[in-house]
N, C-alpha and C positions, 0 to 999 in steps of 0.2 A: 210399881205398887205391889206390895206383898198382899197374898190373900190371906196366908196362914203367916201370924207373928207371936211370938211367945217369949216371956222374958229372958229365958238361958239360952235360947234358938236351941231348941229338941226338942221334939212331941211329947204331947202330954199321955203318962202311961197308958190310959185309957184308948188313945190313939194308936199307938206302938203295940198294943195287945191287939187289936183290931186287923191293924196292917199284918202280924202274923198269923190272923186267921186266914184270910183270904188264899192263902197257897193251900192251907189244909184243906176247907174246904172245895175247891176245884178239884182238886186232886180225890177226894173223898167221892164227889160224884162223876169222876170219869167213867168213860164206857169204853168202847172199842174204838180204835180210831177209824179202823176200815183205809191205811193209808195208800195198798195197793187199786190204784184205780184201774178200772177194763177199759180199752179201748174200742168205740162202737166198729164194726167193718172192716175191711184193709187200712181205709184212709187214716184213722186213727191209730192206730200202732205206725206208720210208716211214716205220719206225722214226725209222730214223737221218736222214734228210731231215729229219725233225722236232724232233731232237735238236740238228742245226744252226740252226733257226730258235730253240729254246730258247735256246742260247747266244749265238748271233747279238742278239736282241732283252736278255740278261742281258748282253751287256758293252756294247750300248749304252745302256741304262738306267744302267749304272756309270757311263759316261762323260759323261754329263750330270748327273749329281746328284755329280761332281767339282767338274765346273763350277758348279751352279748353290748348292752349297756354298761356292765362293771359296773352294776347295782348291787350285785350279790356280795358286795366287800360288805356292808353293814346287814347286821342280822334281822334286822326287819324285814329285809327285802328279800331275804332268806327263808323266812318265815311265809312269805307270800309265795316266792316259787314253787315252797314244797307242798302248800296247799294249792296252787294248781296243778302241779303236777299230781295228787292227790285224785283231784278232781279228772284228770284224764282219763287214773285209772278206774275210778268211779263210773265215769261211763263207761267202761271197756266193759266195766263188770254187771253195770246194769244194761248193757244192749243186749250181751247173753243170756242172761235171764229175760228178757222180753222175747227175746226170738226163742229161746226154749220152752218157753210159756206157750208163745204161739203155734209151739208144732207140736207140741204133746197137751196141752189144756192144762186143766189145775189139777193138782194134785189131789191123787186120791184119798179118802179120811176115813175112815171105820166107820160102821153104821152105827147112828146112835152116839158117837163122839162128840163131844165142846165143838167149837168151831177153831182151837186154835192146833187142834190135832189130826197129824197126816201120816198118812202110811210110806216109808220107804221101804218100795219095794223091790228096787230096780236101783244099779248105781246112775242112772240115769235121774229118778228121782230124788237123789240124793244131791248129787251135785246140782238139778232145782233149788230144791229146799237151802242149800248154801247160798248160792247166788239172791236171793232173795233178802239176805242180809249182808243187802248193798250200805247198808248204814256202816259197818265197818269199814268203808272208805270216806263216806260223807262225813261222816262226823270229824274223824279226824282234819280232815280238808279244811271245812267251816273253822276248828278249831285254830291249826295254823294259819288260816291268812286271818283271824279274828286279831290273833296277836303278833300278826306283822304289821295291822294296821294299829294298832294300842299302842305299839312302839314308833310308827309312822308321827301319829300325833303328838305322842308326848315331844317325841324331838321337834316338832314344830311347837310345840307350845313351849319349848325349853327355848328358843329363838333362833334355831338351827336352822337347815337347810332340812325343808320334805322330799330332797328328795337325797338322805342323808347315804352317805357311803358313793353317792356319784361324785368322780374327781371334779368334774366341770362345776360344779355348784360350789364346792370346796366342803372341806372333811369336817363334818360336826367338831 
């Protein structure tokens, strides 16, 4: 059962102007995301320190047994290792930054400054303030395995084999 049906199947402009508002507006009243979260006590950071070493050590276990599968002949599965391997070093780079966090505290900001401004004053602080834009390894990561699995699917929807470029399955 269709809910929305319409003679030429496409929204009526009325609709289609609408659905372009919706990203404007969100966007127009964002705030701050506030994404770095404090961890309460030791238990919390030690936690989550450990949660990086978990994932850390799971997407390089993935990333060899691509490899040591002869999964990596087709570029999907290429696209998948390199975003885990991505992701390894994502945590490398965010455990630094959380242990660096925790031995020296936050950074310090000029009195009277926005909140999104800090003082580097120390190479110490500096290499903080880098580390902190761990998103230059996530992003990318999410990115490549987004589109190893885009390419995963299609060839399954093409009527290949998913798990395309393994000899055993046979070659798309």
């Amino acid at each position: 059962m269709r809910i929305f049906s319409f003679e030429n199947g496409s929204l009526p402009s009325r609709l289609r102007a609408a659905a372009a508002a919706v990203p404007f507006l969100v966007l127009s009243t964002a705030g701050p995301a506030w994404a770095v979260q404090v961890h309460g006590a030791p238990e919390g950071l030690v936690a989550h320190l450990l949660a990086h070493v978990f994932f850390a050590a799971a997407m390089l276990v993935f990333a060899l047994r691509i490899r040591a599968l002869g999964l990596d002949t087709a570029s999907a599965w290429r696209h998948v290792r390199a975003g885990a391997l991505f992701f390894v070093a994502w945590n490398a780079w965010a455990f630094a930054s959380h242990v660096l966090d925790a031995a020296a505290g936050p950074l310090p900001r000029p009195p009277g400054a926005p909140w999104d401004r800090v003082l580097l004053e120390s190479l110490s602080d500096f290499a903080r303030y880098v580390l902190k834009n761990d998103h230059i390894l996530a992003v990318p990561a999410m990115a490549w395995i987004y589109l190893g699995l885009r390419d995963l699917a299609r060839a399954d929807g093409a009527g290949t084999s998913s798990r395309a470029g393994d000899p055993e399955a046979g070659a798309p």
